[in-house]
N, C-alpha and C positions, 0 to 999 in steps of 0.2 A: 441817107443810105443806110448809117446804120442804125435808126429808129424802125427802118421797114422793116429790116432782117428781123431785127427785135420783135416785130408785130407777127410776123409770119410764124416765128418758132413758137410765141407764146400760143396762137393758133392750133398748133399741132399738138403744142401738150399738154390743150386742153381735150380733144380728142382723146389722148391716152388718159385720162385719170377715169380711176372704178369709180361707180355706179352705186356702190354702197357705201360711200363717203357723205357722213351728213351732221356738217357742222350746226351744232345747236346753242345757242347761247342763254344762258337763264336770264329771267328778267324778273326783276322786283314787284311787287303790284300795282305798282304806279308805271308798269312797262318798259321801265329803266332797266340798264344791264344789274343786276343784282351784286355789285361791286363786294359787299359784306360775304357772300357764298366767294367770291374767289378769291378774298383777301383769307377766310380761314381755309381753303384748298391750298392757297399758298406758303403759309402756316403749318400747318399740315406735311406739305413736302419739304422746307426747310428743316422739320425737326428731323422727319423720319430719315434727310440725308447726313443732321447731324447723328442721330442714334450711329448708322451704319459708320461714318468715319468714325467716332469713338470708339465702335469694336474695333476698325482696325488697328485704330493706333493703339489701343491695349491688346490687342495678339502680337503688336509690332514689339512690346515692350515688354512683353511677358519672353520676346525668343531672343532680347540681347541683355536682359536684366535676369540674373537669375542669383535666389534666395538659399543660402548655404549655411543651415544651425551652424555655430559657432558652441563649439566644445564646452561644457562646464565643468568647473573646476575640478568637482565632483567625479567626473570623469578620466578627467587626465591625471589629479593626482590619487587615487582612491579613495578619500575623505568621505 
């Protein structure tokens, strides 16, 4: 019963999916999926989401750390 239901909705929402969806997959020249093109894609998105964490945690750390010259001697006593 409920594997039908399950067939009937997947039915339906295959009807609704656009028409300009068009999955492509690269393939190597030997017609393989070209695993080396998504291994550096992947690469790629790991660094670029480390780049973005690191800015935040140095904006994080620049707004509870904050840097205050400390006097010289020079100063405080006229020397």
């Amino acid at each position: 019963m409920c594997d039908r239901k399950l067939k009937i909705s997947l039915l339906n929402l295959g009807t609704k999916m656009p028409q300009e969806y068009d999955p492509s997959i690269r393939l190597n020249q030997y017609g393989q999926v070209d695993a080396d093109y998504y291994v550096q894609k992947a690469h790629d998105a790991r660094s670029e989401a480390m780049a973005e964490m690191l800015q935040a945690v140095k904006a994080w750390i620049k707004t509870k750390v904050t840097f205050e010259r400390i006097p010289t001697q020079q100063t405080l006593f006229g020397h």
